[in-house]
Predicted model as a PDB file, atoms N, CA, C, CB and O in Angstrom, pLDDT in the B-factor column:
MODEL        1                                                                  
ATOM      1  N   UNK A   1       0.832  -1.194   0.000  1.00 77.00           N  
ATOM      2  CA  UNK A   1       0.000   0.000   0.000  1.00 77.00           C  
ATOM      3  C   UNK A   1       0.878   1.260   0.000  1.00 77.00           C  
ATOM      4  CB  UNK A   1      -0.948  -0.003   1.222  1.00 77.00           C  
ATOM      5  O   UNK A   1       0.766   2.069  -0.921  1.00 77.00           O  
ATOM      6  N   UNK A   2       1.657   1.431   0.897  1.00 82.00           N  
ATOM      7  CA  UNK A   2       2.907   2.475   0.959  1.00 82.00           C  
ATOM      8  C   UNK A   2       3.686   2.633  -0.361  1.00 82.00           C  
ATOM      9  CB  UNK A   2       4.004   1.994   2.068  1.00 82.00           C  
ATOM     10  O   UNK A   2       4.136   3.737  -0.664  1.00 82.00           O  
ATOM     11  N   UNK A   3       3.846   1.623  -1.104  1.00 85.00           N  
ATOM     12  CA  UNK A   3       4.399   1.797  -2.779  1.00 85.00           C  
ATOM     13  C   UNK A   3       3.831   2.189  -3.235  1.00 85.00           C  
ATOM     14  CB  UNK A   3       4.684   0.983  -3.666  1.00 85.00           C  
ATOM     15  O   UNK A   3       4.428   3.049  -3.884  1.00 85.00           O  
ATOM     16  N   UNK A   4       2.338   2.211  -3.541  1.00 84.00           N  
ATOM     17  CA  UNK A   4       1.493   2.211  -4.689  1.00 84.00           C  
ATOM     18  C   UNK A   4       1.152   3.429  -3.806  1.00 84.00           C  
ATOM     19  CB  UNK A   4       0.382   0.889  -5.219  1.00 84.00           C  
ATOM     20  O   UNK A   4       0.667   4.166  -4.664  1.00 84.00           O  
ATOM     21  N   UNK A   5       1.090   4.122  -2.650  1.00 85.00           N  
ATOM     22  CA  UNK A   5       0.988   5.663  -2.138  1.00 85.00           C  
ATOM     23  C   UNK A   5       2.030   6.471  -3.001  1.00 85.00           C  
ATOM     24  CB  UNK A   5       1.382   5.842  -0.396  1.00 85.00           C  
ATOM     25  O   UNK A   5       1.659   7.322  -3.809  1.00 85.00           O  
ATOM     26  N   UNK A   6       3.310   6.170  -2.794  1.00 87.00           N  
ATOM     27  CA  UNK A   6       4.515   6.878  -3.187  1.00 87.00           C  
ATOM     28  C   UNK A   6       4.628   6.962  -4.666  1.00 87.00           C  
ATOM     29  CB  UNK A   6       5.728   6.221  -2.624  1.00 87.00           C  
ATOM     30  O   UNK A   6       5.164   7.895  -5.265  1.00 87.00           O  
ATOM     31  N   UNK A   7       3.869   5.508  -5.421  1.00 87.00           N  
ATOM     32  CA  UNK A   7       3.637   5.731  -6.425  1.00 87.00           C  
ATOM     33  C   UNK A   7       2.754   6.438  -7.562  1.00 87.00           C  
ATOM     34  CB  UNK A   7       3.716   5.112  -6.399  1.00 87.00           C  
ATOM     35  O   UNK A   7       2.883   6.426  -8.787  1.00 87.00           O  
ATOM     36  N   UNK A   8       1.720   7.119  -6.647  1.00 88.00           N  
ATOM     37  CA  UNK A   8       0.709   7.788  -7.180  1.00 88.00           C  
ATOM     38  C   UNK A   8       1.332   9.390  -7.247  1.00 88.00           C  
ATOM     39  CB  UNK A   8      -0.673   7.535  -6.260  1.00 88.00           C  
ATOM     40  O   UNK A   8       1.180  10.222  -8.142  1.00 88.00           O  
ATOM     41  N   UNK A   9       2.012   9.491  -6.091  1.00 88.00           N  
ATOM     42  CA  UNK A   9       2.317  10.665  -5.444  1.00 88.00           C  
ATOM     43  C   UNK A   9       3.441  11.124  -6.640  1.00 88.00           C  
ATOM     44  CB  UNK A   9       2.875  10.447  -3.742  1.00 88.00           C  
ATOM     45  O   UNK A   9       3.442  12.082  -7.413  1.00 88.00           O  
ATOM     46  N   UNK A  10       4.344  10.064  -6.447  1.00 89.00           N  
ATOM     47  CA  UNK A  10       5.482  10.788  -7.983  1.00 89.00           C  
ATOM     48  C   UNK A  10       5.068  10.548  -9.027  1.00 89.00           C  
ATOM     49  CB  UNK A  10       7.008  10.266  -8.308  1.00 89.00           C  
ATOM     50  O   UNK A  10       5.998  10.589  -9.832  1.00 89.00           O  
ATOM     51  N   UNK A  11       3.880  10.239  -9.624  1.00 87.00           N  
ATOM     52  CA  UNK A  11       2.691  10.154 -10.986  1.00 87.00           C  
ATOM     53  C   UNK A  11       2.171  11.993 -10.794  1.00 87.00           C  
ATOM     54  CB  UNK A  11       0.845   8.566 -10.564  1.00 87.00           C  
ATOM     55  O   UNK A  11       2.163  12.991 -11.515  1.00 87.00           O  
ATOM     56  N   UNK A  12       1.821  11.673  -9.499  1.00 88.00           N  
ATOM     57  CA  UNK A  12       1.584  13.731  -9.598  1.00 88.00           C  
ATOM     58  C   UNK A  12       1.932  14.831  -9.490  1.00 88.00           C  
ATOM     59  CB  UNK A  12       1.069  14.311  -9.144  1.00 88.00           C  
ATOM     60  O   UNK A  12       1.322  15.879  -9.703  1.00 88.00           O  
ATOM     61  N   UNK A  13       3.649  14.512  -8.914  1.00 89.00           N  
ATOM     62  CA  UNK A  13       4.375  15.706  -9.709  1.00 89.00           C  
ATOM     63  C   UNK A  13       4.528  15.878 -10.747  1.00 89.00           C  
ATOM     64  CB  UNK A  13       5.348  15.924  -9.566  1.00 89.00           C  
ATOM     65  O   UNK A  13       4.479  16.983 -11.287  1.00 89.00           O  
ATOM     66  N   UNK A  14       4.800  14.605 -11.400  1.00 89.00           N  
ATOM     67  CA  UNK A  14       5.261  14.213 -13.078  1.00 89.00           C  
ATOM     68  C   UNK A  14       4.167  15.299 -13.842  1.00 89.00           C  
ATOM     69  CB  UNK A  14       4.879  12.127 -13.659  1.00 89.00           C  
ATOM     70  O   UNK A  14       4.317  16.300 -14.543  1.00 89.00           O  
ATOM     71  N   UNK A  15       2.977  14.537 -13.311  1.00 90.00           N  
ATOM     72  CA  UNK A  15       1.733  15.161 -14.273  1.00 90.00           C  
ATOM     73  C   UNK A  15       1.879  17.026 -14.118  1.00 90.00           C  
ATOM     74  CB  UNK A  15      -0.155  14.476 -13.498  1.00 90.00           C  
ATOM     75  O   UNK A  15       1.839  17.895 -14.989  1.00 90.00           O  
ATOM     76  N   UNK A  16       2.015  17.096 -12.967  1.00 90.00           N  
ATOM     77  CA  UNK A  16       2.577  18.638 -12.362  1.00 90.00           C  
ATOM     78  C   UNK A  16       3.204  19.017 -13.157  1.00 90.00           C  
ATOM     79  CB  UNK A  16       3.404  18.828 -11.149  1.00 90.00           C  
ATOM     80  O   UNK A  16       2.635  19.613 -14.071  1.00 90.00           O  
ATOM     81  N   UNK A  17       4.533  18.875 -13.196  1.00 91.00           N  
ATOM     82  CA  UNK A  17       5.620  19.187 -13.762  1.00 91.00           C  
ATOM     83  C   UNK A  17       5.175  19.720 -15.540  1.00 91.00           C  
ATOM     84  CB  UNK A  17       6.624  17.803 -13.540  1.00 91.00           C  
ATOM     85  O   UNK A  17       5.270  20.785 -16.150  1.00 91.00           O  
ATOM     86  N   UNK A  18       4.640  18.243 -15.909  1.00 92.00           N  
ATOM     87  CA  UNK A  18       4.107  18.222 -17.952  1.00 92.00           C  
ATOM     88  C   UNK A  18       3.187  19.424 -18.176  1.00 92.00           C  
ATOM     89  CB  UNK A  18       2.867  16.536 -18.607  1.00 92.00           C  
ATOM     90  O   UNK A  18       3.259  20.209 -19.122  1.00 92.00           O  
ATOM     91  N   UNK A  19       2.219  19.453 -17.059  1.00 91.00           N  
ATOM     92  CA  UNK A  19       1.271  20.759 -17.173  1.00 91.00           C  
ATOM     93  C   UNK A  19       1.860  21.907 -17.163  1.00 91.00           C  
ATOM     94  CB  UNK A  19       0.330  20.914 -16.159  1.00 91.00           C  
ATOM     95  O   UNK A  19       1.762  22.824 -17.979  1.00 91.00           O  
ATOM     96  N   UNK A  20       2.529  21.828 -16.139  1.00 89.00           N  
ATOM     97  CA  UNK A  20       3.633  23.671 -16.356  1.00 89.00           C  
ATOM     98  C   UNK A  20       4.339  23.571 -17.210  1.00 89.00           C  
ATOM     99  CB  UNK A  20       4.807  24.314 -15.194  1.00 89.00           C  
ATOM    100  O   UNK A  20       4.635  24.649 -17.726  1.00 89.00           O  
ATOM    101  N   UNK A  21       4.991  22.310 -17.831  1.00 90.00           N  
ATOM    102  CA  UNK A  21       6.102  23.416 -19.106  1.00 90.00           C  
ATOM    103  C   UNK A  21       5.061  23.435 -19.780  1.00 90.00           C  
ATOM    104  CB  UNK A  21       7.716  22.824 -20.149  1.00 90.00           C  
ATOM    105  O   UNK A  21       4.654  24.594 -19.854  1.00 90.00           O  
ATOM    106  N   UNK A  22       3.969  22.230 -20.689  1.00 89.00           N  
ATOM    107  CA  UNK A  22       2.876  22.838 -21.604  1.00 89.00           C  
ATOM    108  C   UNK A  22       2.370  24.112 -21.134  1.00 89.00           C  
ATOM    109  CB  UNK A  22       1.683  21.926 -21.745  1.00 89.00           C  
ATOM    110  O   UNK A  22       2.654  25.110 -21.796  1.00 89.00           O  
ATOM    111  N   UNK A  23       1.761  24.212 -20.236  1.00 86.00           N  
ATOM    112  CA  UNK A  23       1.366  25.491 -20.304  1.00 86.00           C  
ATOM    113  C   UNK A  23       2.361  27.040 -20.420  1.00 86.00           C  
ATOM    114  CB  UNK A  23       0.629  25.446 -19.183  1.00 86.00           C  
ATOM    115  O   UNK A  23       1.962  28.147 -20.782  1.00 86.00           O  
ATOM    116  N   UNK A  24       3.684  26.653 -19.994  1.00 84.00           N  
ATOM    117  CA  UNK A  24       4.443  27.716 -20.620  1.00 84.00           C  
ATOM    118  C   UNK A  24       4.770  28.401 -22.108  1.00 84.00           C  
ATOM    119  CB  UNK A  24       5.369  27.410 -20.272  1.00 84.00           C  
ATOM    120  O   UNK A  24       4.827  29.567 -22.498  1.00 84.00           O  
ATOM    121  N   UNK A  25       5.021  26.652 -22.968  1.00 84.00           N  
ATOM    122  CA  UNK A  25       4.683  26.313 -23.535  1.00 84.00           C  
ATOM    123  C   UNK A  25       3.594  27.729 -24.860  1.00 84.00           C  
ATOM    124  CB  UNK A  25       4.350  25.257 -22.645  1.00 84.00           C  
ATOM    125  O   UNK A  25       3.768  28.546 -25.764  1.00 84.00           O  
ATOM    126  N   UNK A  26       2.594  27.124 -24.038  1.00 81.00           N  
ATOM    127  CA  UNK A  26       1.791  27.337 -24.638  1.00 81.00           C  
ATOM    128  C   UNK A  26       1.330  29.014 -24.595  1.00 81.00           C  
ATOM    129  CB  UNK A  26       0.991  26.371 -24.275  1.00 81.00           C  
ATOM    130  O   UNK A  26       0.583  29.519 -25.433  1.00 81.00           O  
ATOM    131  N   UNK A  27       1.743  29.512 -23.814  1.00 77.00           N  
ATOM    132  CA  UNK A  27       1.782  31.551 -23.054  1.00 77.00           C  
ATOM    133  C   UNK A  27       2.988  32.004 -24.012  1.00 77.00           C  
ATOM    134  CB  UNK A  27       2.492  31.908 -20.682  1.00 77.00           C  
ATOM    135  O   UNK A  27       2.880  32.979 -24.756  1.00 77.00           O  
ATOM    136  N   UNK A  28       4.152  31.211 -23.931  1.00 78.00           N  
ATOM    137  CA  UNK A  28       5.203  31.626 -25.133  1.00 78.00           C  
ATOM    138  C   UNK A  28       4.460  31.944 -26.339  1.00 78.00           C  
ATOM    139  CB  UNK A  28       6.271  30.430 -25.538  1.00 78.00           C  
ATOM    140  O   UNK A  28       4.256  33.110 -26.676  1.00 78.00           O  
ATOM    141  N   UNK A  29       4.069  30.989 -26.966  1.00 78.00           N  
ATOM    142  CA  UNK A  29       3.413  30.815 -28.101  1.00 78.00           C  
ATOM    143  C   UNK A  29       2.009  31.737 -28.722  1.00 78.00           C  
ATOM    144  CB  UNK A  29       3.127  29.525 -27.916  1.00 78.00           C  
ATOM    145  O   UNK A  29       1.908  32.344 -29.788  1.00 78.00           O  
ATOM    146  N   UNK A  30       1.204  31.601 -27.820  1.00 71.00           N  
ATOM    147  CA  UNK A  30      -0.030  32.604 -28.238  1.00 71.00           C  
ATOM    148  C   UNK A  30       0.351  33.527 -27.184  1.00 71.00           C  
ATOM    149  CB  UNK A  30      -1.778  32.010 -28.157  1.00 71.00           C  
ATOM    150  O   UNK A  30      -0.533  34.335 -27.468  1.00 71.00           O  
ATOM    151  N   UNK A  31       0.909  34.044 -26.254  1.00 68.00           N  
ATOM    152  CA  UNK A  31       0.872  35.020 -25.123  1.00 68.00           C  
ATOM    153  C   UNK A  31       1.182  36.210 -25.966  1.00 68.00           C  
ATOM    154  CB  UNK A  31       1.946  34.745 -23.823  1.00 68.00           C  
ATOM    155  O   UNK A  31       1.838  36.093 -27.001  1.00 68.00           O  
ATOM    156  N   UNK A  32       0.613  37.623 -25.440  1.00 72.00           N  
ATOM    157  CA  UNK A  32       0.946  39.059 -26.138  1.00 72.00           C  
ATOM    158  C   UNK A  32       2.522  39.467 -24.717  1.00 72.00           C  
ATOM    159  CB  UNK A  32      -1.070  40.572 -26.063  1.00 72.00           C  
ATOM    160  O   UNK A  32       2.576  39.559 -23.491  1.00 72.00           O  
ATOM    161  N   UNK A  33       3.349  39.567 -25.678  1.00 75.00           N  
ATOM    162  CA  UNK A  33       4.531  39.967 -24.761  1.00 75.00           C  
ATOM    163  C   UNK A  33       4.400  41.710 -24.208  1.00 75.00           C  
ATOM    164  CB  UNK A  33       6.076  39.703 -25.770  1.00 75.00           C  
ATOM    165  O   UNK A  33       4.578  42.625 -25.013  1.00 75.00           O  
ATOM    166  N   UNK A  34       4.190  41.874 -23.277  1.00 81.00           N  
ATOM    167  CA  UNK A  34       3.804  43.793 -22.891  1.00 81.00           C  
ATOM    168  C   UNK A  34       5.151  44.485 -22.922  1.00 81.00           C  
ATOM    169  CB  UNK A  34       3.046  44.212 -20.993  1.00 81.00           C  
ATOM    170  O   UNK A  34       5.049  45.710 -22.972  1.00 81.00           O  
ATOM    171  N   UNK A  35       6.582  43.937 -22.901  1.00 85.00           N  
ATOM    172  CA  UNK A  35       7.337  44.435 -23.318  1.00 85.00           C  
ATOM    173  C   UNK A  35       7.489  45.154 -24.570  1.00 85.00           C  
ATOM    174  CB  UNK A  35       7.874  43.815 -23.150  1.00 85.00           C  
ATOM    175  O   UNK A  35       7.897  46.282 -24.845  1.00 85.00           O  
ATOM    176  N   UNK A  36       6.860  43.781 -25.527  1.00 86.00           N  
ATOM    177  CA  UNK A  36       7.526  43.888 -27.022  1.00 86.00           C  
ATOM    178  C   UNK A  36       6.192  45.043 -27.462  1.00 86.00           C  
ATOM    179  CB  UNK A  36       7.647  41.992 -28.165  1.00 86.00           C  
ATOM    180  O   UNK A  36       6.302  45.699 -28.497  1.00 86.00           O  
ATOM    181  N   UNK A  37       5.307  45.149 -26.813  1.00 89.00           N  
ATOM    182  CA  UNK A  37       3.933  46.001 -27.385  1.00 89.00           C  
ATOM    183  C   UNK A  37       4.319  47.183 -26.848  1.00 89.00           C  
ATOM    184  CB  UNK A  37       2.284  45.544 -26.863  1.00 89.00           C  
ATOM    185  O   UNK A  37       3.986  48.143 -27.544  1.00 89.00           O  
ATOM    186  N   UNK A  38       4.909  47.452 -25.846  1.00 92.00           N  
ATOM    187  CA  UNK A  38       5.401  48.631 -25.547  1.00 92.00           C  
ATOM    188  C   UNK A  38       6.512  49.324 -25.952  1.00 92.00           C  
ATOM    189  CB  UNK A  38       5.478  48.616 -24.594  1.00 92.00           C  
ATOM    190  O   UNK A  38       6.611  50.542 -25.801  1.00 92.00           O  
ATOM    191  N   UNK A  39       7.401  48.603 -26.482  1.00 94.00           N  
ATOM    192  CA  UNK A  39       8.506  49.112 -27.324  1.00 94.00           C  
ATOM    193  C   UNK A  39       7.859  49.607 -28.478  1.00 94.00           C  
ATOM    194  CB  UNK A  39       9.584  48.073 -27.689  1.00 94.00           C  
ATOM    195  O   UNK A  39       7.967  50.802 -28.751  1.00 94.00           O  
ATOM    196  N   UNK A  40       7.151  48.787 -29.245  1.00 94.00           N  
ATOM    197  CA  UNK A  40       6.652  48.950 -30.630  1.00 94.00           C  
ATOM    198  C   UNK A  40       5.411  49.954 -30.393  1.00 94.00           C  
ATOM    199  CB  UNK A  40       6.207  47.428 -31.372  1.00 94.00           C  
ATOM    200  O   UNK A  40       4.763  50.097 -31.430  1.00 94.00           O  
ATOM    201  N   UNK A  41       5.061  50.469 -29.620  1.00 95.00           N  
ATOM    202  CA  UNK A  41       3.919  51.601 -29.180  1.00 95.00           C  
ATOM    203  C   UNK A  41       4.942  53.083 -29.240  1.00 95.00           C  
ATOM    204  CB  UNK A  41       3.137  51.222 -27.237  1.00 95.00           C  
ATOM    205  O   UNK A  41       4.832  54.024 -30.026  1.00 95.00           O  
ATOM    206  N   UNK A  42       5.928  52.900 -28.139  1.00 96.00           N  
ATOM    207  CA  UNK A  42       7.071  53.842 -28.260  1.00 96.00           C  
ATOM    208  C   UNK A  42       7.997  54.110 -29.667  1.00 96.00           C  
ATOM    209  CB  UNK A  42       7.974  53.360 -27.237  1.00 96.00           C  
ATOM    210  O   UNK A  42       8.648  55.145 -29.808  1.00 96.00           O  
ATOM    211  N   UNK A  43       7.968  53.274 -30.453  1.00 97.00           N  
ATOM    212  CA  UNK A  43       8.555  53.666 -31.605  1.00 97.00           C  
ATOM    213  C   UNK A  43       7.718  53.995 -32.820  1.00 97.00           C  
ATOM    214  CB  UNK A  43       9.398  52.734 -31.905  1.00 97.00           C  
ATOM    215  O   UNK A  43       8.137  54.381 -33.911  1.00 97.00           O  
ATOM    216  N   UNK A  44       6.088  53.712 -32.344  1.00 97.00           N  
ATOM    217  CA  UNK A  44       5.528  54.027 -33.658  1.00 97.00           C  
ATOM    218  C   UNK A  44       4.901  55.808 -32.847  1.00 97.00           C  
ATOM    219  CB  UNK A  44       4.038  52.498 -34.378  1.00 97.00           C  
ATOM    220  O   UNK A  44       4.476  56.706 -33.573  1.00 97.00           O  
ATOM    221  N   UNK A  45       4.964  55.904 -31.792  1.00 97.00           N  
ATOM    222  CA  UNK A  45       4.844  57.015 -31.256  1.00 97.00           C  
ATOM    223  C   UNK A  45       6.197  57.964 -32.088  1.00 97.00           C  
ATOM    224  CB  UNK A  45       4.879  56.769 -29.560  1.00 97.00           C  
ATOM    225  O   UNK A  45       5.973  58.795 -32.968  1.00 97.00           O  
ATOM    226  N   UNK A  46       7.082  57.737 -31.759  1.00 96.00           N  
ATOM    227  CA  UNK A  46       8.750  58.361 -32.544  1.00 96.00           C  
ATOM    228  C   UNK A  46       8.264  59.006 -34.069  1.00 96.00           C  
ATOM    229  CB  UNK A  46      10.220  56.663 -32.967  1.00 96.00           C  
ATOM    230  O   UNK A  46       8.399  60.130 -34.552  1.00 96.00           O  
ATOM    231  N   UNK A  47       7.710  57.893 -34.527  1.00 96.00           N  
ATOM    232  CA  UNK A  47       7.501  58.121 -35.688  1.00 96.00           C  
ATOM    233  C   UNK A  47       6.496  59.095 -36.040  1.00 96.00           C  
ATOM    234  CB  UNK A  47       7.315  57.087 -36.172  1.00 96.00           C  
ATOM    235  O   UNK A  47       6.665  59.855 -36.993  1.00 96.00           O  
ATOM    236  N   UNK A  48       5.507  59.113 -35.357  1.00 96.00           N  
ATOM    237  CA  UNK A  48       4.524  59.789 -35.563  1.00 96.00           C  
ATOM    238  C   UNK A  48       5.002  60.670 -35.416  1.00 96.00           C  
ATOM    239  CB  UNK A  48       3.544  59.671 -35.066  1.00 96.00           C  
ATOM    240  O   UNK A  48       5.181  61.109 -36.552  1.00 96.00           O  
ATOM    241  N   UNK A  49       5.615  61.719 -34.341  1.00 97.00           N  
ATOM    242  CA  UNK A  49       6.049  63.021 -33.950  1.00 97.00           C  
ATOM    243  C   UNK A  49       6.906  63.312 -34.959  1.00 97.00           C  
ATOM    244  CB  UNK A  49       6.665  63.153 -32.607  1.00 97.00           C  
ATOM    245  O   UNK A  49       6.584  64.351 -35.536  1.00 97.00           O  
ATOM    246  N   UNK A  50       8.051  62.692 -35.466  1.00 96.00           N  
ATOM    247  CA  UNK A  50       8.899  62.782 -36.625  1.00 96.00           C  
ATOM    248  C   UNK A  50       8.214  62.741 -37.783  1.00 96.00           C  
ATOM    249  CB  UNK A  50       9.840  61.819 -36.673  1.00 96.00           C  
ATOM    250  O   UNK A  50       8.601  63.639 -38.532  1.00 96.00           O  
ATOM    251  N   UNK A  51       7.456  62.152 -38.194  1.00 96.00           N  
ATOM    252  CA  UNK A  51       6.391  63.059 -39.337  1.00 96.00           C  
ATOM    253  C   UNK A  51       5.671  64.066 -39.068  1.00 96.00           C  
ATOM    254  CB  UNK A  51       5.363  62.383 -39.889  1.00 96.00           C  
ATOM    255  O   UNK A  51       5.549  64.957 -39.908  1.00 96.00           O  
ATOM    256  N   UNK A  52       5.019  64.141 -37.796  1.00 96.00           N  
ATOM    257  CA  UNK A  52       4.379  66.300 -37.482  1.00 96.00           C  
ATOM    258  C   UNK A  52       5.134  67.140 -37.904  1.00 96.00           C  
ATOM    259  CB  UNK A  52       4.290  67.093 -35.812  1.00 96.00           C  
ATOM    260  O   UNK A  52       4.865  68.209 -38.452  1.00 96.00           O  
ATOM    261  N   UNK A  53       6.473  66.518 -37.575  1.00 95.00           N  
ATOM    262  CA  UNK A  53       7.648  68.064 -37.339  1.00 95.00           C  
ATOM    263  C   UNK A  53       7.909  68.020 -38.800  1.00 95.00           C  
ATOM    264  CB  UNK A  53       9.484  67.931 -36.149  1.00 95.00           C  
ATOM    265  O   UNK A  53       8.226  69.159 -39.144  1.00 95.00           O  
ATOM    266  N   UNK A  54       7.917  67.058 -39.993  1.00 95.00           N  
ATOM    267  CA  UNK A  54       8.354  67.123 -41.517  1.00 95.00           C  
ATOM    268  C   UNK A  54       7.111  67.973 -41.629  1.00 95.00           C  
ATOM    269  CB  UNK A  54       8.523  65.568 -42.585  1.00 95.00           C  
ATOM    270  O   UNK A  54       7.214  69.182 -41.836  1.00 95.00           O  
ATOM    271  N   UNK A  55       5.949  67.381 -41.499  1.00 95.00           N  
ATOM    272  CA  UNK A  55       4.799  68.342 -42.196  1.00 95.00           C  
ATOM    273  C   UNK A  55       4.555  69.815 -41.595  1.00 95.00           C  
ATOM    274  CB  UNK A  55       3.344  67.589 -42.066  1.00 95.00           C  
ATOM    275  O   UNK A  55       4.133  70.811 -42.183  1.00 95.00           O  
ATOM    276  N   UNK A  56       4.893  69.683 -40.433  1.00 94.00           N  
ATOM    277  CA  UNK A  56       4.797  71.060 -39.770  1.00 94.00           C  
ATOM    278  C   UNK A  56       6.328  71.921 -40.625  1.00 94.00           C  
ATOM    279  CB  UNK A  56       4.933  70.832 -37.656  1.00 94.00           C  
ATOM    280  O   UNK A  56       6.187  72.852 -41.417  1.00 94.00           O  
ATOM    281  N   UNK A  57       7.129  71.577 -40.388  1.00 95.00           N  
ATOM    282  CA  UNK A  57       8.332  72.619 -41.251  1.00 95.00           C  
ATOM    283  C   UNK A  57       7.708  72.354 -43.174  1.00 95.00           C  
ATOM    284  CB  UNK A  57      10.653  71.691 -40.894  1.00 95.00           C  
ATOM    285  O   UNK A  57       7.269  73.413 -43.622  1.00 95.00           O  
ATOM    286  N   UNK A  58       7.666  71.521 -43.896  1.00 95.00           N  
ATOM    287  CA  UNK A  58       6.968  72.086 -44.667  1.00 95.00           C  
ATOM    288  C   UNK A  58       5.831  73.084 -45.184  1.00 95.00           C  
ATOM    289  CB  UNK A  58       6.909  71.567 -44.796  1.00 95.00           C  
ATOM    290  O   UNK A  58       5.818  73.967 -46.042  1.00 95.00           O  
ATOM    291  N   UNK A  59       4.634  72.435 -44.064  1.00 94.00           N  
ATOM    292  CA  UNK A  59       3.689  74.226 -44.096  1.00 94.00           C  
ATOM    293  C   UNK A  59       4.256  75.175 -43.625  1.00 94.00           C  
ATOM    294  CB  UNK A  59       2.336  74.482 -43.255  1.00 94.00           C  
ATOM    295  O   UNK A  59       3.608  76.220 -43.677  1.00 94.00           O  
ATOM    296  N   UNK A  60       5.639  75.251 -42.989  1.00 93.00           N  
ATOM    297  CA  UNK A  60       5.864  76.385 -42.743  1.00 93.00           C  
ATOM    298  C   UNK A  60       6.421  77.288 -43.933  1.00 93.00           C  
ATOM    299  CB  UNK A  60       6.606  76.306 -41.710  1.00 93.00           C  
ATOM    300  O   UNK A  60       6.155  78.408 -44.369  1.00 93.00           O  
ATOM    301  N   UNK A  61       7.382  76.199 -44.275  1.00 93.00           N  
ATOM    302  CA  UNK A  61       8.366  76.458 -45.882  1.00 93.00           C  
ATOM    303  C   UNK A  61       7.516  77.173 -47.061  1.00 93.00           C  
ATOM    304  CB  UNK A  61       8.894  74.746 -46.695  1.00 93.00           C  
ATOM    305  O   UNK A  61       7.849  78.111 -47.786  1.00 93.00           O  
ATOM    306  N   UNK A  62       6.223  76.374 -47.019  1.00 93.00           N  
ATOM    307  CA  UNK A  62       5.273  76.679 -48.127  1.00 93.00           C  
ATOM    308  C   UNK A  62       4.748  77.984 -48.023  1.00 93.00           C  
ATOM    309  CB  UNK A  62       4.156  75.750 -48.184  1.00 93.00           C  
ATOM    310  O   UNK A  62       4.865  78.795 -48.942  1.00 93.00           O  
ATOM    311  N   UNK A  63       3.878  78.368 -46.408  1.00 92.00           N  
ATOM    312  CA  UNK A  63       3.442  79.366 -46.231  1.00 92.00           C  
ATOM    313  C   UNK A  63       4.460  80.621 -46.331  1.00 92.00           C  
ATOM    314  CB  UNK A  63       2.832  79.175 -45.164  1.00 92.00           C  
ATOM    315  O   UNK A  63       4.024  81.729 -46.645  1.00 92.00           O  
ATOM    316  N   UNK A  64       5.812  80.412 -46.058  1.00 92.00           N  
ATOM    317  CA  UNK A  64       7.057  81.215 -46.438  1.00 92.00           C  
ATOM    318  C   UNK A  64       7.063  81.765 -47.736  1.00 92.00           C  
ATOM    319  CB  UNK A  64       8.246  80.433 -46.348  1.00 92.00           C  
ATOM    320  O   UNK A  64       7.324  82.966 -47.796  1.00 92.00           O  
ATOM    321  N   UNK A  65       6.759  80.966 -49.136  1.00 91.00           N  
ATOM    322  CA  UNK A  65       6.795  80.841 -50.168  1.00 91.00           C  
ATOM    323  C   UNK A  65       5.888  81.734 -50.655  1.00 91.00           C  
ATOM    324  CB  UNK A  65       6.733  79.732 -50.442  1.00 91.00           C  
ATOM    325  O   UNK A  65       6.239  82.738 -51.275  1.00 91.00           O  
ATOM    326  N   UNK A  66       4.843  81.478 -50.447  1.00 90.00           N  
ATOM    327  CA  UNK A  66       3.660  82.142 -50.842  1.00 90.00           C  
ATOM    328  C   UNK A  66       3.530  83.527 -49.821  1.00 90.00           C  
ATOM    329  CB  UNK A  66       2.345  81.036 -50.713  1.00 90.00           C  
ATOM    330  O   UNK A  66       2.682  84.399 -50.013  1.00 90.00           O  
ATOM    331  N   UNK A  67       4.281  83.551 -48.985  1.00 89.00           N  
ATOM    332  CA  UNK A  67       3.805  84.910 -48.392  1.00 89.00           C  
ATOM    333  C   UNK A  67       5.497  86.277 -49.513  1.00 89.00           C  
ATOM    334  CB  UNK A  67       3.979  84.669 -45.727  1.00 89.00           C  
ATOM    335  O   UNK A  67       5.522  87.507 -49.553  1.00 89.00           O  
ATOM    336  N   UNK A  68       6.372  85.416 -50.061  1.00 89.00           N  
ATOM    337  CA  UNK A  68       7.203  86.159 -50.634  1.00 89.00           C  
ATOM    338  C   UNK A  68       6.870  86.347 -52.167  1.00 89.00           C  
ATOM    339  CB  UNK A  68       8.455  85.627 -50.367  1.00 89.00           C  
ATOM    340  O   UNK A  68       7.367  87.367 -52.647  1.00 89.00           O  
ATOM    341  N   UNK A  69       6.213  85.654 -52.930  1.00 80.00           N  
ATOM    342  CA  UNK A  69       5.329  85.418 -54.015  1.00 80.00           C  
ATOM    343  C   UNK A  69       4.860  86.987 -54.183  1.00 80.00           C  
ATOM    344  CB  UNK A  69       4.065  84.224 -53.668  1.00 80.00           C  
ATOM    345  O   UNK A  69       4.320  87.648 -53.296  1.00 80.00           O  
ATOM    346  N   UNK A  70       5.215  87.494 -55.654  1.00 81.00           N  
ATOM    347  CA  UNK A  70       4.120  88.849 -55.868  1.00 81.00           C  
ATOM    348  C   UNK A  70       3.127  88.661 -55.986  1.00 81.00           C  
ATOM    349  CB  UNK A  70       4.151  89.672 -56.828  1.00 81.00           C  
ATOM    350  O   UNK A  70       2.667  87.588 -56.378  1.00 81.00           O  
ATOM    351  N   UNK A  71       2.377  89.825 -55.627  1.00 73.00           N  
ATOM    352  CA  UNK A  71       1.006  89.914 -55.831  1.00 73.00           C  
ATOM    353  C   UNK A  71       0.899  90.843 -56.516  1.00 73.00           C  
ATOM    354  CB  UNK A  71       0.210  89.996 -54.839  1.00 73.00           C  
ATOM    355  O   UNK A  71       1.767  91.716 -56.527  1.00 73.00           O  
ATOM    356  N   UNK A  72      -0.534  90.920 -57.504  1.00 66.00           N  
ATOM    357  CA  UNK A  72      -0.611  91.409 -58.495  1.00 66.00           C  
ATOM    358  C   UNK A  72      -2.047  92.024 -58.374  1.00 66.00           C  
ATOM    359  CB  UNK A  72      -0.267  90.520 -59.505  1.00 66.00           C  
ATOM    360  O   UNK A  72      -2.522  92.672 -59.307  1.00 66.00           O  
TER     361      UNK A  72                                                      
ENDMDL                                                                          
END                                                                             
């Protein structure tokens, strides 16, 4: 009886054990990483501001243009 106790018992770490790496496993695999979404939030942020400031100094360039332009 004491074997077949000890033997159930290290059957349910085992099973323990298979469930946590699958399930790591498995969070690797479909899991959203909040690191990698936050880097890539911060750099498409970069970007965005670095195109305002192109379009913003172009309307400025333009409105420059047209304010030196004769008028007739």
């Amino acid at each position: 009886l004491g074997a077949e106790a000890q033997q159930a018992q290290s059957n349910d770490q085992n099973q323990g054990t298979v469930m946590n790496t699958l399930t790591n496993q498995r969070q690797s695999i479909g899991g959203v990483s909040t690191n990698e979404q936050l880097t890539n939030l911060v750099q498409f942020q970069n970007a965005f501001q670095a195109s305002a400031k192109i379009i913003s100094t172009i309307d400025n360039m333009l409105s420059s243009v047209i304010a030196l332009a004769p008028t007739n």
